[in-house]
Backbone as ProteinMPNN parsed JSONL, in Angstrom:
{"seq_chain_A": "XXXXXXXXXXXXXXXXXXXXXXXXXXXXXXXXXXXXXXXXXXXXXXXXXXXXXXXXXXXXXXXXXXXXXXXXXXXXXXXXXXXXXXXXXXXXXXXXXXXXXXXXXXXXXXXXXXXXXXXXXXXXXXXXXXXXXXXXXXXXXXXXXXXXXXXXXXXXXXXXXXXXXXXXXXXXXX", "coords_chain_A": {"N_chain_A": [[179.226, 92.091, 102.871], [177.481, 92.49, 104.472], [178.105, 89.823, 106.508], [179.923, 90.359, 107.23], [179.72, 92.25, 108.805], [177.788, 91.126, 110.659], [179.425, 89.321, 112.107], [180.932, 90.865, 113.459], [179.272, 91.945, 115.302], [178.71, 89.687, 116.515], [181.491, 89.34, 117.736], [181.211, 91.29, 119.199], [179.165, 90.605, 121.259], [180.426, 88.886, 122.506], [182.625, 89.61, 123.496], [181.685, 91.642, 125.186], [180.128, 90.422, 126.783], [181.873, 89.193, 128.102], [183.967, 90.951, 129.134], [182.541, 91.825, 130.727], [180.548, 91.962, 134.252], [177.51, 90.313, 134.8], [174.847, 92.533, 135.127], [172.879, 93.36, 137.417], [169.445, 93.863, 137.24], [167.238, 96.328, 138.36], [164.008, 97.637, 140.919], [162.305, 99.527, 138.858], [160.654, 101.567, 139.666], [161.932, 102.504, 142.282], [163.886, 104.075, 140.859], [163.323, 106.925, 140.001], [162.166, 107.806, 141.994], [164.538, 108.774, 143.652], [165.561, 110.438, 142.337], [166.212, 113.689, 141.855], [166.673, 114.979, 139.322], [165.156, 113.856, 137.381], [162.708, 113.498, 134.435], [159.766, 113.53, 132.659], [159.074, 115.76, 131.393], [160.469, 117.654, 131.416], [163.15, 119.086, 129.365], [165.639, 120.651, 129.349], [168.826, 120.767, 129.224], [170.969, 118.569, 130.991], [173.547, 118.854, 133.141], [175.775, 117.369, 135.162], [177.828, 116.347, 137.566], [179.452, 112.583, 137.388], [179.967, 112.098, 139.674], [177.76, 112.793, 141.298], [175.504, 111.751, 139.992], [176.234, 109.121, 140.596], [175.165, 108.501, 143.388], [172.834, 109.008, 143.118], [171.552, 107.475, 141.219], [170.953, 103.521, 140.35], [173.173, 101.055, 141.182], [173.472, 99.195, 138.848], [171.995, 100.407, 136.593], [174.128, 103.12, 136.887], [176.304, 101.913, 136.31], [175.63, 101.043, 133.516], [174.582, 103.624, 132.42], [176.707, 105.158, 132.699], [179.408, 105.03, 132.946], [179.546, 103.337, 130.662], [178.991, 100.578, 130.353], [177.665, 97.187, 129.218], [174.928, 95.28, 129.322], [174.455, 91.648, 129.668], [174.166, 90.317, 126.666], [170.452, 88.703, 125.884], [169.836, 89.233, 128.126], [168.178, 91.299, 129.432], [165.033, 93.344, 130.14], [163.582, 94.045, 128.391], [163.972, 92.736, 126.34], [162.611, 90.134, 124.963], [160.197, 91.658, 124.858], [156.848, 93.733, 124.305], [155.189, 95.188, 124.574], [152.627, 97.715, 123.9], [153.52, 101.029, 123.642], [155.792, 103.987, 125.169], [159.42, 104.325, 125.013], [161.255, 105.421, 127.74], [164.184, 107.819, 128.394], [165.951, 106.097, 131.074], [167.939, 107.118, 133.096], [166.87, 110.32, 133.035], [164.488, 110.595, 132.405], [164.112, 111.3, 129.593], [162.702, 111.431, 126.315], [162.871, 109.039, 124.155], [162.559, 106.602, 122.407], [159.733, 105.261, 120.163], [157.323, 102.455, 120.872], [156.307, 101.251, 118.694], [158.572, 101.066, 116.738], [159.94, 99.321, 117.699], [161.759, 96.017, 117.249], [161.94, 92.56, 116.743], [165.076, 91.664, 116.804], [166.905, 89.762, 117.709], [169.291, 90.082, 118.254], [169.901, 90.179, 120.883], [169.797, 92.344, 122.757], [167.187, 95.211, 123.456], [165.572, 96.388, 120.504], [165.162, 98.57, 117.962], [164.244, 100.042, 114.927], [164.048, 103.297, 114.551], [164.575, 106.241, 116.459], [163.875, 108.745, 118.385], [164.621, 111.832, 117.702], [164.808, 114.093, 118.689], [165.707, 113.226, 121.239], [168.167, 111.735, 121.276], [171.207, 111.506, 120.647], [174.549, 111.288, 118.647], [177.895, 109.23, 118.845], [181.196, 108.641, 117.871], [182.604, 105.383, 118.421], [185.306, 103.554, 119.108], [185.953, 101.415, 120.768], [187.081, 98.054, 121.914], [188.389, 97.578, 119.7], [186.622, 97.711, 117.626], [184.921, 99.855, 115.324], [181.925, 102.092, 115.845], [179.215, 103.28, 116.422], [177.843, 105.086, 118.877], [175.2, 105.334, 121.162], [173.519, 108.207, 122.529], [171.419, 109.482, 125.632], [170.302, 112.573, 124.925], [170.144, 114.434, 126.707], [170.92, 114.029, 129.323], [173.226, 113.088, 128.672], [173.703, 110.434, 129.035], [174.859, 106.875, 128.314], [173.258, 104.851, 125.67], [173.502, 102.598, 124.037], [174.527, 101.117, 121.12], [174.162, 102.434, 117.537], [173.411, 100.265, 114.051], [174.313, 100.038, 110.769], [172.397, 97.879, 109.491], [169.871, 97.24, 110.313], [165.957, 96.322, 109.747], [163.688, 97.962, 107.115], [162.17, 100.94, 107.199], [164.262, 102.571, 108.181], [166.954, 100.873, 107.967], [168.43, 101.254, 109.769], [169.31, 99.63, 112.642], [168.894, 100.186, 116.353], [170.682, 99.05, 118.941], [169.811, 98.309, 122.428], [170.203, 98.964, 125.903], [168.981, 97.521, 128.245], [168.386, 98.237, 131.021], [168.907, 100.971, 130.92], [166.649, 102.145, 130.114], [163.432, 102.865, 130.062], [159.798, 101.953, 130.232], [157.256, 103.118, 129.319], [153.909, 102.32, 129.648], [150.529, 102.937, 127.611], [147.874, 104.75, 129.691], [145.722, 104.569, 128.99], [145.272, 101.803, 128.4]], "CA_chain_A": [[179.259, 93.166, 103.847], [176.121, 91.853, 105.586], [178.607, 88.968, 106.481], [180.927, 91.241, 107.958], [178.906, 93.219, 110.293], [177.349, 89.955, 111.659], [180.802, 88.554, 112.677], [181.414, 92.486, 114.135], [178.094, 92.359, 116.091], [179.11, 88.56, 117.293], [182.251, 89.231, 118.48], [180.826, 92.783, 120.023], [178.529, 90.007, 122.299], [180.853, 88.252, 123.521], [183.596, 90.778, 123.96], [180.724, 92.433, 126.15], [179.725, 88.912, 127.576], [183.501, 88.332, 128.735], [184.287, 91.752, 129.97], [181.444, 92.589, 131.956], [179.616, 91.378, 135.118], [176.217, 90.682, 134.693], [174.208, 93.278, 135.334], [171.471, 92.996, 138.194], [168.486, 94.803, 137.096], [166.63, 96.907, 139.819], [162.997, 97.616, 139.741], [161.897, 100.847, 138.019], [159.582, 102.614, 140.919], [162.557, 103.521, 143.181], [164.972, 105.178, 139.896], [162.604, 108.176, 139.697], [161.339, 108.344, 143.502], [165.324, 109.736, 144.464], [166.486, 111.485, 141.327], [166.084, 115.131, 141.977], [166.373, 115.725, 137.622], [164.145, 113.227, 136.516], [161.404, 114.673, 134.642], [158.961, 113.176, 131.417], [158.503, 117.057, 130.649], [161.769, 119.165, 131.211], [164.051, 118.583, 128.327], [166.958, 121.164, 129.511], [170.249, 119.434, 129.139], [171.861, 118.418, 132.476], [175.133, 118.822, 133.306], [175.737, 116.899, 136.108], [179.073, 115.105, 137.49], [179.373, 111.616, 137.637], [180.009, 112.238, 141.295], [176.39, 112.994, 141.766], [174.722, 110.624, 139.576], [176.842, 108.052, 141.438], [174.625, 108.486, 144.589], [171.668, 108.783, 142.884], [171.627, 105.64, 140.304], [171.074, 102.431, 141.14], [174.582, 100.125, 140.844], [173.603, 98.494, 137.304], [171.928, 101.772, 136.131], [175.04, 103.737, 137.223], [177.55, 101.249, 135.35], [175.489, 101.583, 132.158], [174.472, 104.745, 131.503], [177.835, 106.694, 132.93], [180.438, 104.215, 132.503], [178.967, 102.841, 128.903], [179.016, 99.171, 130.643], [176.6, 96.722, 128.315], [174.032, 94.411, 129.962], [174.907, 90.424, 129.234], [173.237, 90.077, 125.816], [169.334, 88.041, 126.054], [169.61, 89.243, 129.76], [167.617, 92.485, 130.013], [163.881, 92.678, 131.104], [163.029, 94.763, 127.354], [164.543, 92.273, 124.978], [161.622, 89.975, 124.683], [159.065, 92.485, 125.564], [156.673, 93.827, 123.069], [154.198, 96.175, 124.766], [152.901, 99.149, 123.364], [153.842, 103.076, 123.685], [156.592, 104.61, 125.019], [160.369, 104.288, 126.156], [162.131, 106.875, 128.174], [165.742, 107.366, 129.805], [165.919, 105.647, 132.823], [168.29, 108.244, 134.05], [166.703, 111.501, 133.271], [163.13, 110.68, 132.014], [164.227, 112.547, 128.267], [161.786, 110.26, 125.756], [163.824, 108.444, 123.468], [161.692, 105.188, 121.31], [158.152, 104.814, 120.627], [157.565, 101.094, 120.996], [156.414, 101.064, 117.131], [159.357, 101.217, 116.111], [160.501, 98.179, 118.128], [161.14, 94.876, 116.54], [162.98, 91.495, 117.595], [166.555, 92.041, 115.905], [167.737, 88.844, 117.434], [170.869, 90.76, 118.39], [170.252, 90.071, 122.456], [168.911, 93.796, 123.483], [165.949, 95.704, 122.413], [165.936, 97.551, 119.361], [164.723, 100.023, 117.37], [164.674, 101.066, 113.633], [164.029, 104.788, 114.849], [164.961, 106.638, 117.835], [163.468, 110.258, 118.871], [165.638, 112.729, 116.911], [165.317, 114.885, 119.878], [166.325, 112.64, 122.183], [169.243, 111.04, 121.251], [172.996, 112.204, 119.881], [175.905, 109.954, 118.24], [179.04, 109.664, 119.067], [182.222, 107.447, 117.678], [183.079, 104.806, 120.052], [186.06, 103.085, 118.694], [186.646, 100.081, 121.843], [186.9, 96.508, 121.949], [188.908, 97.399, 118.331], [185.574, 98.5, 116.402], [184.475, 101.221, 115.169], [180.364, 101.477, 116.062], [177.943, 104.429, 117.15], [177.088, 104.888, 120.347], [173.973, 106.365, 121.274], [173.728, 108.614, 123.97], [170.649, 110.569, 125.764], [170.22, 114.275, 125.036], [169.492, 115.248, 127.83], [171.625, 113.872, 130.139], [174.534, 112.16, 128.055], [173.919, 108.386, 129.362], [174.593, 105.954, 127.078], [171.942, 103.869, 126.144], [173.717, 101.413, 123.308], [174.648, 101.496, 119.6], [173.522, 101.799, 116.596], [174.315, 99.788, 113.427], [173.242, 100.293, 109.841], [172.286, 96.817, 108.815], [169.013, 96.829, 110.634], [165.34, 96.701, 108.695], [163.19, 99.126, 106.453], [162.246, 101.665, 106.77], [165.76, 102.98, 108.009], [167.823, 100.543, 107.961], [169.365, 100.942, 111.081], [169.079, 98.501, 114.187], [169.341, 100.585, 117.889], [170.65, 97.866, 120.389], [169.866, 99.658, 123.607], [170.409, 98.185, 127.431], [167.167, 97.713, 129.07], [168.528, 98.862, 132.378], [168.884, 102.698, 130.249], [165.246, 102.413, 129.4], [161.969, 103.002, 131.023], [158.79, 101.841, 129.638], [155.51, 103.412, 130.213], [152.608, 102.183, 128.52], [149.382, 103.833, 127.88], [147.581, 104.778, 130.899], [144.402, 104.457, 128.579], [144.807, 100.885, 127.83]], "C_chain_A": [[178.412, 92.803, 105.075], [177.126, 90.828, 106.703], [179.353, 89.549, 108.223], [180.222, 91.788, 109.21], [178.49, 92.203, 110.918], [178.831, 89.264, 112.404], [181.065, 89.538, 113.506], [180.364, 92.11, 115.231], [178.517, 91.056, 116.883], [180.089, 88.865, 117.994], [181.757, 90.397, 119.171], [180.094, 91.687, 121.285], [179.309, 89.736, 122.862], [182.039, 88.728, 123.947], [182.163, 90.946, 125.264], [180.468, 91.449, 127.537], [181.0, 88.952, 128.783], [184.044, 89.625, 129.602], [183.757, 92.149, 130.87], [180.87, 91.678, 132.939], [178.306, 91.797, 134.693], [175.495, 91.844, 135.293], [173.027, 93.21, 136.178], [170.394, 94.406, 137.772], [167.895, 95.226, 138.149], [165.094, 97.253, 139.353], [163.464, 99.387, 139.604], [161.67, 102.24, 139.265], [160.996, 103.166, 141.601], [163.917, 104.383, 142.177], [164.49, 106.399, 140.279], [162.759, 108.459, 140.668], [163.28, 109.303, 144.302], [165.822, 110.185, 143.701], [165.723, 112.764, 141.215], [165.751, 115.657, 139.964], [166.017, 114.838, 137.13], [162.853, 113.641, 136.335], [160.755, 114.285, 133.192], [159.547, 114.032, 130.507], [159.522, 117.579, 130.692], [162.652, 118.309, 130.292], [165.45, 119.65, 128.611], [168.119, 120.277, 129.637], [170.663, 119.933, 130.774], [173.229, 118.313, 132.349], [175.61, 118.522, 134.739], [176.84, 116.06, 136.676], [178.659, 114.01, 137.673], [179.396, 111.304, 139.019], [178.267, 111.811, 142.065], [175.543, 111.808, 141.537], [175.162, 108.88, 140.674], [175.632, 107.807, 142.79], [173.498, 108.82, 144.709], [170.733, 107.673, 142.438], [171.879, 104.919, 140.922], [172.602, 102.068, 140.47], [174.365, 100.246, 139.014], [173.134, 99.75, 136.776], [173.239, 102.914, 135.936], [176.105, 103.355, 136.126], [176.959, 101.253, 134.465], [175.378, 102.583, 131.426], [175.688, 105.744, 131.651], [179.398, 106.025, 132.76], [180.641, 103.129, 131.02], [179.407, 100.769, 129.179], [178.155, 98.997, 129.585], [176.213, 95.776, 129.443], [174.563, 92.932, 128.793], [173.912, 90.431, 128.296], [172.004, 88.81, 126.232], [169.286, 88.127, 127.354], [168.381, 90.492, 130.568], [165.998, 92.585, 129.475], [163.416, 93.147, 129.533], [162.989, 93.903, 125.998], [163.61, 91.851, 124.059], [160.087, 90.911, 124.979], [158.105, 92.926, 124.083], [155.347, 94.568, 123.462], [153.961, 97.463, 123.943], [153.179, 100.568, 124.185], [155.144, 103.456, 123.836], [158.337, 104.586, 125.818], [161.012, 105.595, 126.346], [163.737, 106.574, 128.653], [165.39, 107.058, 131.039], [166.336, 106.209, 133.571], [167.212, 109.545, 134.059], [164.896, 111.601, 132.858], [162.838, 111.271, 130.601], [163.158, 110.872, 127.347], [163.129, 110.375, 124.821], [163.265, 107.099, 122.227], [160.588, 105.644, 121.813], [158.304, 103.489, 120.582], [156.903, 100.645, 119.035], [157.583, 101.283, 116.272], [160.602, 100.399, 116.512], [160.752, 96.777, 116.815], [162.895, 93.853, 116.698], [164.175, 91.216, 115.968], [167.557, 90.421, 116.291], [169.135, 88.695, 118.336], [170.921, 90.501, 120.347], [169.871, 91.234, 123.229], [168.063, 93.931, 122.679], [166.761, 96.245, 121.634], [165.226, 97.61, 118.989], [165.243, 99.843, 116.238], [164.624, 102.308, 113.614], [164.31, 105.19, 116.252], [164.319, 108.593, 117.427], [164.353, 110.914, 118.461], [166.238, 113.768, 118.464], [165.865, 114.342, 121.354], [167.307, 112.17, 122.526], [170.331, 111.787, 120.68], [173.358, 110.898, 119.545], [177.132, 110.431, 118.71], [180.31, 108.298, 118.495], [182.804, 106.923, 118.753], [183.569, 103.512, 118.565], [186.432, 101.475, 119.984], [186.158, 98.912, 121.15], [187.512, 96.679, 120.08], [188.278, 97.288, 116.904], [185.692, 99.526, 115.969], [182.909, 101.108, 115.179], [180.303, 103.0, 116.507], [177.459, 104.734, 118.251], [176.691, 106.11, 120.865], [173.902, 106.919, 122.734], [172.127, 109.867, 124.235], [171.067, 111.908, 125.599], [170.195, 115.556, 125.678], [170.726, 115.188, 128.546], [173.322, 113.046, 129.936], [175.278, 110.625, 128.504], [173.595, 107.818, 128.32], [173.462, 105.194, 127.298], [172.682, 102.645, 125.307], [174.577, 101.632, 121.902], [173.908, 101.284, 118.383], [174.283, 101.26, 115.485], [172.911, 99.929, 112.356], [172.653, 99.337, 109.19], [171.028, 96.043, 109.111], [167.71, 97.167, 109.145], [164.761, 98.025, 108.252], [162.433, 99.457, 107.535], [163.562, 102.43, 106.579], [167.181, 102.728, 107.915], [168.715, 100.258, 109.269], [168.716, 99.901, 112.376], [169.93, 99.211, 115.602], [169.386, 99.314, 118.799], [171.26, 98.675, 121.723], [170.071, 98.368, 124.904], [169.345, 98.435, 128.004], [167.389, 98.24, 130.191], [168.225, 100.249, 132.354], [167.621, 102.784, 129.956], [164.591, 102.331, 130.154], [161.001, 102.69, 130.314], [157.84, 102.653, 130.732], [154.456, 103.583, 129.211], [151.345, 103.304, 129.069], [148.519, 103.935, 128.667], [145.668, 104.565, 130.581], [144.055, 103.081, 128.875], [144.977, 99.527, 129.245]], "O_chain_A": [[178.662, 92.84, 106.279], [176.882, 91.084, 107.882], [179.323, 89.323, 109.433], [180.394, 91.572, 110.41], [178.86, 92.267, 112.09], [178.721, 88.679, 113.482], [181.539, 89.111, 114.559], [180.941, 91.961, 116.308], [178.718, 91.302, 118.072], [179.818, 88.737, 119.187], [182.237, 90.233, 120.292], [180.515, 91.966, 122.408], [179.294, 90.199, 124.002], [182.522, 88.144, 124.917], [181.984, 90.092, 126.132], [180.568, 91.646, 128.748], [180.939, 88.771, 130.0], [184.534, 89.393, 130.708], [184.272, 92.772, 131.798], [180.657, 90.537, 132.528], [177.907, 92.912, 134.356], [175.913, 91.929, 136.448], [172.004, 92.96, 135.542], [170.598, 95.602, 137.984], [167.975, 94.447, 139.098], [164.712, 97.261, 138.183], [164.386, 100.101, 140.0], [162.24, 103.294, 139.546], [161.181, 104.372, 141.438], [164.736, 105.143, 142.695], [165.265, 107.064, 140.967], [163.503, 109.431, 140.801], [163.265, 110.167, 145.179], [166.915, 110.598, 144.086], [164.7, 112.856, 140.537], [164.892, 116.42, 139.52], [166.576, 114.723, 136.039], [162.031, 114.0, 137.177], [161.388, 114.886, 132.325], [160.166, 113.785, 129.472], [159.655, 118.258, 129.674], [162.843, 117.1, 130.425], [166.42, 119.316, 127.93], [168.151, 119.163, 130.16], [170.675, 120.986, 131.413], [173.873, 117.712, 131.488], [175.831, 119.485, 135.475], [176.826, 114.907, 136.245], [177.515, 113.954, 138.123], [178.861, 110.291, 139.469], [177.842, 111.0, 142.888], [175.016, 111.073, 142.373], [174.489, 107.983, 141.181], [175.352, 106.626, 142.993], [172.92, 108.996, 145.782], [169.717, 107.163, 142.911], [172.66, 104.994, 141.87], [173.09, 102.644, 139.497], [174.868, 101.028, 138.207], [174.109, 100.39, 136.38], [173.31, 103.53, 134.872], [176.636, 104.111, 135.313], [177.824, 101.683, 133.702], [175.769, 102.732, 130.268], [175.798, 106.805, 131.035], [180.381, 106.695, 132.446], [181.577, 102.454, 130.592], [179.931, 99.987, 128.385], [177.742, 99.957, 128.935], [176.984, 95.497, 130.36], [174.907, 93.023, 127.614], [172.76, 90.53, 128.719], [172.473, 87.886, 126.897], [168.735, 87.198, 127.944], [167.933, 90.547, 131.712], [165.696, 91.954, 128.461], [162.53, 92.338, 129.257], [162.346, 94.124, 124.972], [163.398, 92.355, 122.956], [159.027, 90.389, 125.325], [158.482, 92.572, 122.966], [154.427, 94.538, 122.645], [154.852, 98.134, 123.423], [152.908, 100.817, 125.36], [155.849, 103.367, 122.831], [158.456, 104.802, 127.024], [161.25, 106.51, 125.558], [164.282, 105.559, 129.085], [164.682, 107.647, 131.856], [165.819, 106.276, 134.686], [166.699, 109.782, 135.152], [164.223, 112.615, 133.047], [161.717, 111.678, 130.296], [163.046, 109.713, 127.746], [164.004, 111.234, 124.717], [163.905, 106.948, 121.186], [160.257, 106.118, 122.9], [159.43, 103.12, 120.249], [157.299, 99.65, 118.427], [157.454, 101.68, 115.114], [161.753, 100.502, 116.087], [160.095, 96.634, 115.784], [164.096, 94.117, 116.737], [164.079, 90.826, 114.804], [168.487, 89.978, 115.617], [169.747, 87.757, 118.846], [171.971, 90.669, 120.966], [169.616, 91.058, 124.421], [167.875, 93.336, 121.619], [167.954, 96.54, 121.702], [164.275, 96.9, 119.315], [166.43, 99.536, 116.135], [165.163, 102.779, 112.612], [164.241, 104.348, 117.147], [164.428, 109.3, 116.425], [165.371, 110.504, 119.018], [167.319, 114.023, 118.995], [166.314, 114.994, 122.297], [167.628, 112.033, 123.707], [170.041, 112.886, 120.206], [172.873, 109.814, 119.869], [177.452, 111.597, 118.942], [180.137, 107.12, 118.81], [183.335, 107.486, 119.711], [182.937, 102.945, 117.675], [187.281, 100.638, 119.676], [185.311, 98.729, 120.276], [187.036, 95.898, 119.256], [188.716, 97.027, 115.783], [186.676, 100.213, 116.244], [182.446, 100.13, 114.592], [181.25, 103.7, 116.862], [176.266, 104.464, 118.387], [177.194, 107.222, 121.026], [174.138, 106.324, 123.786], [171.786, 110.752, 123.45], [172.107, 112.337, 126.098], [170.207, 116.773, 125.497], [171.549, 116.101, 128.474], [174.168, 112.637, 130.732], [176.359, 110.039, 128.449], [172.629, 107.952, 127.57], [172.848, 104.892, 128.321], [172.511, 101.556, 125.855], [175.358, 102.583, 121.915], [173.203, 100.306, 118.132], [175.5, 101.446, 115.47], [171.687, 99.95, 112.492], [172.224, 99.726, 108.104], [170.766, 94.912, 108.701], [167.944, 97.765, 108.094], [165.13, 99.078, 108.771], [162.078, 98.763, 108.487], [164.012, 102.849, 105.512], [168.158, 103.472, 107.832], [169.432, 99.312, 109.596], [167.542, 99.72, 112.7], [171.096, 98.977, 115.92], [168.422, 98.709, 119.267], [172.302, 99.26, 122.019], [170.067, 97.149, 124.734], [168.859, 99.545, 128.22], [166.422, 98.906, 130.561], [167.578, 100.831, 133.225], [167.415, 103.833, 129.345], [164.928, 101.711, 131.162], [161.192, 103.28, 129.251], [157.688, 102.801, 131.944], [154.176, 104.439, 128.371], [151.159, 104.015, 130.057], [147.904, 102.874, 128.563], [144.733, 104.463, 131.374], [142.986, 102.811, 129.421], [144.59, 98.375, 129.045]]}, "name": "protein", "num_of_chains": 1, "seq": "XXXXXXXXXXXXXXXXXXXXXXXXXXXXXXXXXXXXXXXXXXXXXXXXXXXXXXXXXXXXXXXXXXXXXXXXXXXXXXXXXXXXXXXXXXXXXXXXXXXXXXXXXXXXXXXXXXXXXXXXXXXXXXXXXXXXXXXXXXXXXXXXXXXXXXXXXXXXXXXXXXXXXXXXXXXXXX"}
């Protein structure tokens, strides 16, 4: 079975690889500074057209979280990363991972064995002739990635998210 899902998750790369343009990452500082509903603290769900977001989001931001593009696997700024505290949506600021609950999967994006209950939803996403999970903020219903159940303990599962959909912000203590 193990077998199986690794051959699924391979061809999922390079399906992704082959359909998509790379992804130019943007920095961070100017996401927030023109999105009117980005917010740490408000958790109200947005309902917002794609119209809007369009002309808020950067390009590569835009094509991942509202068009469920993927970032070229081992390409995005989170993969190797390994700081501590906390990731957020990049669109809406809804929290989503603590960084303890990171850990190098291998798989070409970050991931996660846990994700913020309140942060995230599922949804069946059948393309590219899978069947897979795909995780979507709570807030604002941008994808961030999928999950798959073949990651380690505690839960088993492995979140492979798009670093472009994510925000880090470490501790302001340390």
């Amino acid at each position: 079975m193990k077998f199986l899902i690794s051959i699924l998750l391979l061809i999922f790369v390079q399906t992704c690889s082959q359909n998509h343009q790379p992804v130019k990452t943007t920095s961070m500082e100017n996401k927030a500074k023109n999105n009117p509903y980005y917010s740490r603290t408000d958790t109200t769900k947005l309902d917002i057209p794609n119209e809007e977001w369009k002309k808020i989001l950067a390009p590569d931001l835009y094509a991942v979280a509202r068009e469920a593009t993927t970032e070229r696997a081992f390409t995005g700024k989170y993969n190797e990363f390994d700081e501590v505290d906390e990731y957020y949506c990049a669109v809406c600021g809804n929290h989503l991972f603590r960084s303890t609950s990171k850990f190098a999967s291998r798989c070409g994006w970050p991931s996660f064995f846990e994700a913020d209950k309140e942060g995230v939803y599922y949804k069946r996403d059948a393309s590219y002739g899978m069947e897979r999970v795909e995780v979507l903020c709570k807030r604002c219903d941008s994808h961030l990635g999928h999950v798959f159940d073949d990651g380690p303990k505690p839960t088993g599962l492995i979140y492979c998210m798009n670093s472009v959909s994510l925000e880090f912000v470490p501790d302001p203590k340390e």
